[in-house]
Structures are given as C-alpha cells and as structure tokens.
Backbone as XML, in Angstrom:
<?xml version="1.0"?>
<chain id="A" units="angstrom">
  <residue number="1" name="UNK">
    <atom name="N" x="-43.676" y="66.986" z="-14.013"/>
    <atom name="CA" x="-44.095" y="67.492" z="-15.320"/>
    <atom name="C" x="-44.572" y="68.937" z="-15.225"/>
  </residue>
  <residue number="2" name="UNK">
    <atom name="N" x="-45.000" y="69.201" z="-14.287"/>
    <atom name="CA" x="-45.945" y="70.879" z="-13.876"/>
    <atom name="C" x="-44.542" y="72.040" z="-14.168"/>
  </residue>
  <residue number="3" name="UNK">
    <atom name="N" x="-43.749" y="71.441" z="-13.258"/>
    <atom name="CA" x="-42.410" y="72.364" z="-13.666"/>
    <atom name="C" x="-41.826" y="72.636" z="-14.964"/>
  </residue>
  <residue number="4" name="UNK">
    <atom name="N" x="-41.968" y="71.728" z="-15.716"/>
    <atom name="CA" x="-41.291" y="71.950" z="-16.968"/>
    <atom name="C" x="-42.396" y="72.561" z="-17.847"/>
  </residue>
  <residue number="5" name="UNK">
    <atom name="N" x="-43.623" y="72.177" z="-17.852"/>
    <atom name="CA" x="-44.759" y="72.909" z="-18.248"/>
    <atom name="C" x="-44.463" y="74.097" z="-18.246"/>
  </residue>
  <residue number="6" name="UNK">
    <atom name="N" x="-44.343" y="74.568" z="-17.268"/>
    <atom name="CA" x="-44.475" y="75.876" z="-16.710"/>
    <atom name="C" x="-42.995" y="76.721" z="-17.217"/>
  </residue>
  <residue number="7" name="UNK">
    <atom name="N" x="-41.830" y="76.206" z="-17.039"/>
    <atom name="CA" x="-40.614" y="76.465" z="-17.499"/>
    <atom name="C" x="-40.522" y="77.064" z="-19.489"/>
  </residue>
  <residue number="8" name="UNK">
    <atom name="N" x="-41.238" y="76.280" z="-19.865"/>
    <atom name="CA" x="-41.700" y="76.602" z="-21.391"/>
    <atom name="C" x="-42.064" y="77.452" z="-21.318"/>
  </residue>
  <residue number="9" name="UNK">
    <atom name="N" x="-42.954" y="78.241" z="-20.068"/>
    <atom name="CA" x="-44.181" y="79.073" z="-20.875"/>
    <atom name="C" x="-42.758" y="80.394" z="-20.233"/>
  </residue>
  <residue number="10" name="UNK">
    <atom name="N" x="-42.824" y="80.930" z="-18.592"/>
    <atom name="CA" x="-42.304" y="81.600" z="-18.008"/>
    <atom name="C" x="-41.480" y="81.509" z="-16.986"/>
  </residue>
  <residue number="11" name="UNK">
    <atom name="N" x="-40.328" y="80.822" z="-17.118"/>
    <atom name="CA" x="-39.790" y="80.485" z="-15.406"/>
    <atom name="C" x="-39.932" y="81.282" z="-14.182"/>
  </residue>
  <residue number="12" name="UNK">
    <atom name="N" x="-39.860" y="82.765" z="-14.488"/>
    <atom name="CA" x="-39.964" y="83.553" z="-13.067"/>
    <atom name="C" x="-41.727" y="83.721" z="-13.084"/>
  </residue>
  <residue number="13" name="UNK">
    <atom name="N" x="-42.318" y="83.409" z="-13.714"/>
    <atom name="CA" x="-43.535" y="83.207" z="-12.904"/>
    <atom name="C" x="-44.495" y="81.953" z="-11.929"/>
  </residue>
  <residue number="14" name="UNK">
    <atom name="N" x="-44.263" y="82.570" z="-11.075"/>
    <atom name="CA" x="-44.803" y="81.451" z="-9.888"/>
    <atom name="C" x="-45.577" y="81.286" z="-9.167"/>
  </residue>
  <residue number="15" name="UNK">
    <atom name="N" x="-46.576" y="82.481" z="-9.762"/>
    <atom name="CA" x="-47.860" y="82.134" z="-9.361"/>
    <atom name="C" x="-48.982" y="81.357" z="-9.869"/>
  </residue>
  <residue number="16" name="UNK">
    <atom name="N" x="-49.843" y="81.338" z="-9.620"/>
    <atom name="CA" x="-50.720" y="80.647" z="-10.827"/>
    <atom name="C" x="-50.607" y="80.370" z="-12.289"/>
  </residue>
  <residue number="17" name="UNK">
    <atom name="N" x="-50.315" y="79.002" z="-12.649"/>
    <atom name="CA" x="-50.149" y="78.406" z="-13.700"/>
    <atom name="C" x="-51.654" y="78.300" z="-14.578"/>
  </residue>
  <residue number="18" name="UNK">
    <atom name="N" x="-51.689" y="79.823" z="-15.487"/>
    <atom name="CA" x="-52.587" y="79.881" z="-16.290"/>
    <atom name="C" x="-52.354" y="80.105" z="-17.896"/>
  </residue>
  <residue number="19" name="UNK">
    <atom name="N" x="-52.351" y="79.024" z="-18.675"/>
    <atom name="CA" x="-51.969" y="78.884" z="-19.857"/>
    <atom name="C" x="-52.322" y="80.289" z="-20.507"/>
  </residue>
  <residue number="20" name="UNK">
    <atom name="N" x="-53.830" y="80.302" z="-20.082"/>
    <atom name="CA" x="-54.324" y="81.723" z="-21.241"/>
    <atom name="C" x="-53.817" y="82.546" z="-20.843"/>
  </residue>
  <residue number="21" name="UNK">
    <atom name="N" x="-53.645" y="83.094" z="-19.457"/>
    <atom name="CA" x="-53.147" y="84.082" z="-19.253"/>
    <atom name="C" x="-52.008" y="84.389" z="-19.449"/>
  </residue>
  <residue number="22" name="UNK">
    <atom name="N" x="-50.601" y="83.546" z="-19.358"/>
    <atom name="CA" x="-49.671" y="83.742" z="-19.482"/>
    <atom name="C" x="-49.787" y="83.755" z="-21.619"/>
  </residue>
  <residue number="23" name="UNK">
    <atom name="N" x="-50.457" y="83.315" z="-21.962"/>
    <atom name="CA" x="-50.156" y="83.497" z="-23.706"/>
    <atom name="C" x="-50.683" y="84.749" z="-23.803"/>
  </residue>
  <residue number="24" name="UNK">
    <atom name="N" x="-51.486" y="85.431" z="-23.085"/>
    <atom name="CA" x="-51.927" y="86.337" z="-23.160"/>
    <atom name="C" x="-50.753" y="87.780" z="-22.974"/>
  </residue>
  <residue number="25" name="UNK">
    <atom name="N" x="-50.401" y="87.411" z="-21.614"/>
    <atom name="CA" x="-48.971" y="88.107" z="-21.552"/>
    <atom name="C" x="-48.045" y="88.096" z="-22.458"/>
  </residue>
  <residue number="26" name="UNK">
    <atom name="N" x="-47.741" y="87.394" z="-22.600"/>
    <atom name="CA" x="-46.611" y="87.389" z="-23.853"/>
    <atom name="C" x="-46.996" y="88.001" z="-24.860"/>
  </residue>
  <residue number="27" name="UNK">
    <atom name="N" x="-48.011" y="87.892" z="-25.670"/>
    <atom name="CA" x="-48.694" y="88.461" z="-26.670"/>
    <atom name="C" x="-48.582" y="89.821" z="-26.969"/>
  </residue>
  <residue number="28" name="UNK">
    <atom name="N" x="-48.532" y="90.704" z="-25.698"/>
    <atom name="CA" x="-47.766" y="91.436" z="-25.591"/>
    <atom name="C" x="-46.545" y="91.767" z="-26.193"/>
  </residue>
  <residue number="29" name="UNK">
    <atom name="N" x="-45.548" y="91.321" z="-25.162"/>
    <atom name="CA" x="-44.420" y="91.236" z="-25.467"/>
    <atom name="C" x="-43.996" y="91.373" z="-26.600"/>
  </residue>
  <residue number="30" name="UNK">
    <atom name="N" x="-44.478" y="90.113" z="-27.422"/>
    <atom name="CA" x="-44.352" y="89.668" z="-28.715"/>
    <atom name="C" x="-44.765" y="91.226" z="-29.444"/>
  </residue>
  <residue number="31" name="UNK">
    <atom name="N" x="-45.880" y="91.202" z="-29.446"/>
    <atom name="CA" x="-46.153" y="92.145" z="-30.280"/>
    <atom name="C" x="-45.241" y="93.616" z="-29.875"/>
  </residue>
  <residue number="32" name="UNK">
    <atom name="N" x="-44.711" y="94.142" z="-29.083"/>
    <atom name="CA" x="-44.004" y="94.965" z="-28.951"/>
    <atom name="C" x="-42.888" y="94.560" z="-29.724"/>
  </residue>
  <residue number="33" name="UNK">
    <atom name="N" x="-42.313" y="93.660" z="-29.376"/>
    <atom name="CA" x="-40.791" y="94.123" z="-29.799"/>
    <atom name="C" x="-40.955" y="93.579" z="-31.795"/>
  </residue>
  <residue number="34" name="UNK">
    <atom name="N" x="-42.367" y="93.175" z="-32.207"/>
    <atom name="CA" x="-43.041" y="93.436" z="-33.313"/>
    <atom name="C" x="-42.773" y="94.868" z="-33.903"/>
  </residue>
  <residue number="35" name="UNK">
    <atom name="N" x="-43.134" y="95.428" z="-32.976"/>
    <atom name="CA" x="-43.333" y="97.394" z="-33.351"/>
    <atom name="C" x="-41.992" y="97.913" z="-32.944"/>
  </residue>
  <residue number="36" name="UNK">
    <atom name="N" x="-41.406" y="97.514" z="-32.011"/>
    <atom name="CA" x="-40.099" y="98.556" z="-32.133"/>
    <atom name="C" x="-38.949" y="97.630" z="-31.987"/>
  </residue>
  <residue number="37" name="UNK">
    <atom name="N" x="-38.868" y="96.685" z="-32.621"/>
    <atom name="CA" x="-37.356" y="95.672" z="-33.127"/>
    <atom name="C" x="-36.162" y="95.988" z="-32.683"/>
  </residue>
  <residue number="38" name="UNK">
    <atom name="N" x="-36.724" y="96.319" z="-31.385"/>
    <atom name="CA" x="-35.476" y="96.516" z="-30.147"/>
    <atom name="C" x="-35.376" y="94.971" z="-29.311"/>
  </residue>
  <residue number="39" name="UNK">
    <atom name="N" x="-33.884" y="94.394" z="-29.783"/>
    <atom name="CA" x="-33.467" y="93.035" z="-29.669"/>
    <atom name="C" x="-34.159" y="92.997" z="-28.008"/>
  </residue>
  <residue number="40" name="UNK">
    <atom name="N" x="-33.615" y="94.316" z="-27.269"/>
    <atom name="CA" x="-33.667" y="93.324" z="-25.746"/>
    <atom name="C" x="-35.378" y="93.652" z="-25.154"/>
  </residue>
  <residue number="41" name="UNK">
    <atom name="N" x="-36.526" y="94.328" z="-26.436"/>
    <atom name="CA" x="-37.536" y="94.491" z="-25.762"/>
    <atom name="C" x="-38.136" y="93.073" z="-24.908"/>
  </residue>
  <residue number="42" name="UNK">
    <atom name="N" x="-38.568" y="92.219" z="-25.929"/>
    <atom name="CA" x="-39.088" y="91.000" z="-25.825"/>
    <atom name="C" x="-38.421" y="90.417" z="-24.286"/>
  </residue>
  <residue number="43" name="UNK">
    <atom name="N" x="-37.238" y="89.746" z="-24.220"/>
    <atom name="CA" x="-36.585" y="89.622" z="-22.849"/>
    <atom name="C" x="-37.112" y="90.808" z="-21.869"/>
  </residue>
  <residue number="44" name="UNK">
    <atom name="N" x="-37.055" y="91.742" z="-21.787"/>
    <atom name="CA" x="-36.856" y="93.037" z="-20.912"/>
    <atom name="C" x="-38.583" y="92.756" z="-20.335"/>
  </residue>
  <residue number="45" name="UNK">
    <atom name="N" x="-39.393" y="92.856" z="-21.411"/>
    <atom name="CA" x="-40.719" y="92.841" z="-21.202"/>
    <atom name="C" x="-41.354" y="91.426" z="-20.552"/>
  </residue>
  <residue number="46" name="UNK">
    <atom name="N" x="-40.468" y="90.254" z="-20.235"/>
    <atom name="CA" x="-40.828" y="89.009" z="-19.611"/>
    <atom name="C" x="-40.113" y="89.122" z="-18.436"/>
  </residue>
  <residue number="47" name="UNK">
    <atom name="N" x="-39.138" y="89.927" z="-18.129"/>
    <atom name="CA" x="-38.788" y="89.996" z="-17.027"/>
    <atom name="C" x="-39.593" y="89.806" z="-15.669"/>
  </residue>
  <residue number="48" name="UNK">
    <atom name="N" x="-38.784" y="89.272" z="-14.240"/>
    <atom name="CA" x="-39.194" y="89.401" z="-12.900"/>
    <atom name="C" x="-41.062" y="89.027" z="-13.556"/>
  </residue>
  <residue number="49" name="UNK">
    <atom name="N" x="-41.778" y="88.437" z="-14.272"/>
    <atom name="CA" x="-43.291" y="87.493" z="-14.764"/>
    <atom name="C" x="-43.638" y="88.682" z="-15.370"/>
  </residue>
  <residue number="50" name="UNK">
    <atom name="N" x="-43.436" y="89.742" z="-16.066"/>
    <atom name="CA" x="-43.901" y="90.890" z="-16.701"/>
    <atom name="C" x="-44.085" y="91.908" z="-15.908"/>
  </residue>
  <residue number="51" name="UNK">
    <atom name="N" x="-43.706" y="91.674" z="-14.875"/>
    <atom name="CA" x="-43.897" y="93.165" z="-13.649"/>
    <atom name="C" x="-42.949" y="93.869" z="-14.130"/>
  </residue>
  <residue number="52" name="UNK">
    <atom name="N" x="-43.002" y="94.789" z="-14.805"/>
    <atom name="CA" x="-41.711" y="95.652" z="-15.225"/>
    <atom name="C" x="-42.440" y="96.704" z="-15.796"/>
  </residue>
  <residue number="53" name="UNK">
    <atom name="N" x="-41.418" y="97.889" z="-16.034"/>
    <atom name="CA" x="-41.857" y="99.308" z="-16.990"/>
    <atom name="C" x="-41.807" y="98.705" z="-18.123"/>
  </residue>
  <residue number="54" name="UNK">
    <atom name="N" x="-41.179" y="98.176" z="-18.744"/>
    <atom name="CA" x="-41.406" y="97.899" z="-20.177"/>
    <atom name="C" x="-42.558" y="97.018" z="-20.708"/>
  </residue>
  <residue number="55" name="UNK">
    <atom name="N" x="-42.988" y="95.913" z="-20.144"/>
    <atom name="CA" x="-44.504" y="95.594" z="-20.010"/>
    <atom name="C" x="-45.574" y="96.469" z="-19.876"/>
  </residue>
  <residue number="56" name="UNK">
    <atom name="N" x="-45.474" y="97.196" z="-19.166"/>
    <atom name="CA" x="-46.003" y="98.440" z="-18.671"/>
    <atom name="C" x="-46.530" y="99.234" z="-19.882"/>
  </residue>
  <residue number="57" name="UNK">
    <atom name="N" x="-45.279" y="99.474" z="-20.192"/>
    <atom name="CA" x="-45.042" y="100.691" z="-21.628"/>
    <atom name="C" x="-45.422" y="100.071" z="-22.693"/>
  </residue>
  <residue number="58" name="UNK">
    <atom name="N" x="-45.562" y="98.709" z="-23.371"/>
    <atom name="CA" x="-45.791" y="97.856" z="-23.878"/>
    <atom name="C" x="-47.141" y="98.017" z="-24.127"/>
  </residue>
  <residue number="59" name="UNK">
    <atom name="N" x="-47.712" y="97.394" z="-23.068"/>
    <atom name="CA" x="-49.282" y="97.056" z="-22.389"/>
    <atom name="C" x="-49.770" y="99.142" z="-23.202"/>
  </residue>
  <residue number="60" name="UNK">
    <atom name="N" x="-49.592" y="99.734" z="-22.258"/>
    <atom name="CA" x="-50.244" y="101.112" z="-22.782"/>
    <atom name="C" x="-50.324" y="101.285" z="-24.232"/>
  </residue>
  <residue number="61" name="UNK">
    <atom name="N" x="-49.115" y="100.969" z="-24.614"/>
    <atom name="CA" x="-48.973" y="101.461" z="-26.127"/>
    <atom name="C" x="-49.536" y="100.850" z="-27.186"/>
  </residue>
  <residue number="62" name="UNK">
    <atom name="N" x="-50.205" y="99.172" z="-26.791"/>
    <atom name="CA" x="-50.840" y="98.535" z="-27.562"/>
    <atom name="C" x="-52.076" y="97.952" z="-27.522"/>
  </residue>
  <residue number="63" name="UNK">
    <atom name="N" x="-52.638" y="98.143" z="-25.901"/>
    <atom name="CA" x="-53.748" y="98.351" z="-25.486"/>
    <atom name="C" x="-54.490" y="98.804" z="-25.637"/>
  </residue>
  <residue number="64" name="UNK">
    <atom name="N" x="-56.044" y="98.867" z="-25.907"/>
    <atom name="CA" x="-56.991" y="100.012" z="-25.314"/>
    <atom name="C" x="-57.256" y="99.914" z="-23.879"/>
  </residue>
  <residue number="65" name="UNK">
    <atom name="N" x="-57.512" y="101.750" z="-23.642"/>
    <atom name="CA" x="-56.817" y="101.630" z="-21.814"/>
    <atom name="C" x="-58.123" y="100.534" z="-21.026"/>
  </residue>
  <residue number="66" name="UNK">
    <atom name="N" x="-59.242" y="100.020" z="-21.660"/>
    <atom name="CA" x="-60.029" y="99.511" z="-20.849"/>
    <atom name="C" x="-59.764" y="98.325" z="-20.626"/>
  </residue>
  <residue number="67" name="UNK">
    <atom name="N" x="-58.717" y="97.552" z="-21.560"/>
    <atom name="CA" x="-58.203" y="96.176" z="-20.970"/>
    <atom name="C" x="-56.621" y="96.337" z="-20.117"/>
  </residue>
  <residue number="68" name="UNK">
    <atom name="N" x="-56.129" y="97.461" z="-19.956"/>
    <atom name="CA" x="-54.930" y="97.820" z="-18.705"/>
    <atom name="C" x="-55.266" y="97.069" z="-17.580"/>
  </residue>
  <residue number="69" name="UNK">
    <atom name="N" x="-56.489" y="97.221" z="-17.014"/>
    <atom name="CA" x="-56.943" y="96.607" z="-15.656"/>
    <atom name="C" x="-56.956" y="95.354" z="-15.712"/>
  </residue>
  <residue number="70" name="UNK">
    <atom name="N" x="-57.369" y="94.270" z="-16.699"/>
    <atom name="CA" x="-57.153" y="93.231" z="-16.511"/>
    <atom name="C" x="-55.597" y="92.875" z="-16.906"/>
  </residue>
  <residue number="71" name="UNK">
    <atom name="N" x="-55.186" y="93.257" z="-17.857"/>
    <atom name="CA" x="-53.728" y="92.496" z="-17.787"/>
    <atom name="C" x="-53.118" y="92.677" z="-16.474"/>
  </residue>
  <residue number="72" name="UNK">
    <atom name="N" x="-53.325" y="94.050" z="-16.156"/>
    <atom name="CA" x="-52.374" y="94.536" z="-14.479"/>
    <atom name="C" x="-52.889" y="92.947" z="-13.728"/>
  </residue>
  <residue number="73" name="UNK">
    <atom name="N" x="-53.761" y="92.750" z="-13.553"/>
    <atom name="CA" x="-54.591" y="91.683" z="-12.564"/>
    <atom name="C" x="-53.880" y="90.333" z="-13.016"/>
  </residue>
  <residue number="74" name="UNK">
    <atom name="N" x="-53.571" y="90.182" z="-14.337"/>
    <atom name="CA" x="-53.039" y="88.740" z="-15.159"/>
    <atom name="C" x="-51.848" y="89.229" z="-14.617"/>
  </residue>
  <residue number="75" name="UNK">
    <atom name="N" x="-50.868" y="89.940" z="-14.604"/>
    <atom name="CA" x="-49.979" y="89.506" z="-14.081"/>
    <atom name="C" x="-49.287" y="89.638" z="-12.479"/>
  </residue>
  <residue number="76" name="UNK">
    <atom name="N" x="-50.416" y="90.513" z="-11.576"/>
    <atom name="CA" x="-50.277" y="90.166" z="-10.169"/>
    <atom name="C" x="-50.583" y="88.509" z="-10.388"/>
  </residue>
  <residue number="77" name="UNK">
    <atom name="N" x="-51.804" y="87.864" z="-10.673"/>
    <atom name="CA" x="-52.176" y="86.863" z="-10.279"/>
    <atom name="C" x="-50.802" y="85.522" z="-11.061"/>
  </residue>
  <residue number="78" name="UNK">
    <atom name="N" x="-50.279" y="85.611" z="-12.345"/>
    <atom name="CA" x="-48.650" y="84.769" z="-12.290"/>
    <atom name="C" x="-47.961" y="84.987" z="-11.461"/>
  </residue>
  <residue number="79" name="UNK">
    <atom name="N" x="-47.801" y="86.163" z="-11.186"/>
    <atom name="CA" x="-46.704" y="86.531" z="-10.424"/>
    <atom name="C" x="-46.738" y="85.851" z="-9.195"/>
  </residue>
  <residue number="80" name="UNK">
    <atom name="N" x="-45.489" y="86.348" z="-8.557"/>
    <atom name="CA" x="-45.579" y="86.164" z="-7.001"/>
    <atom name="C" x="-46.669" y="86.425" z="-6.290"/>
  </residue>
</chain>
C-alpha cells in the first residue's frame, strides 16, 4: 500500500514519504503553471522530485525569499 500511496502523490520521489511536504511542493508547481499557463510548466516543475530549474524559478518567483531555505530542505529531504 506505501507504494501506491506514494505513487499518487510523486513517483520519482524516494525519499521520505511526507504528505505535507510533498503537498507543499506541488503547491508550487500548481501555482506556477497558475501564473504562466505554460502546458509543460507543471510536469517540468515535478520533475527528477522537484530538483530542477524550473522549481527553482517557480519557488523564487512565488516565494518570499525567507521560505527558499526551507522548501530547498523539503525537497533534498523527498528526494534521493
């Protein structure tokens, strides 16, 4: 059951299975390709567990820079 759990939320993430955090990540996402309705943001930005420039670029652009440090940390800690 843990696998498929987990398959719903992010398949390439395989590190720590953290509900909030990973809704948290996405939230992101979501909300980017919200603001610039570029079909492949959303995909692009879940990529390899959100380790990517476009998460990245995402994260900055909708962030205030004092929560950067923790998302960076949310997604070392899904990740690999």
């Amino acid at each position: 059951a843990g696998l498929t759990k987990r398959s719903l939320f992010d398949p390439s993430c395989t590190g720590v299975f953290d509900r909030q955090l990973l809704r948290r990540l996405r939230r992101v996402c979501d909300d980017c390709f919200n603001v610039f309705r570029e079909p492949n943001v959303s995909t692009e930005c879940r990529s390899n567990c959100y380790n990517n420039e476009v998460f990245r670029q995402c994260m900055e652009y909708l962030l205030p820079p004092h929560l950067h440090e923790e998302h960076r940390l949310a997604v070392q800690m899904v990740g690999k």
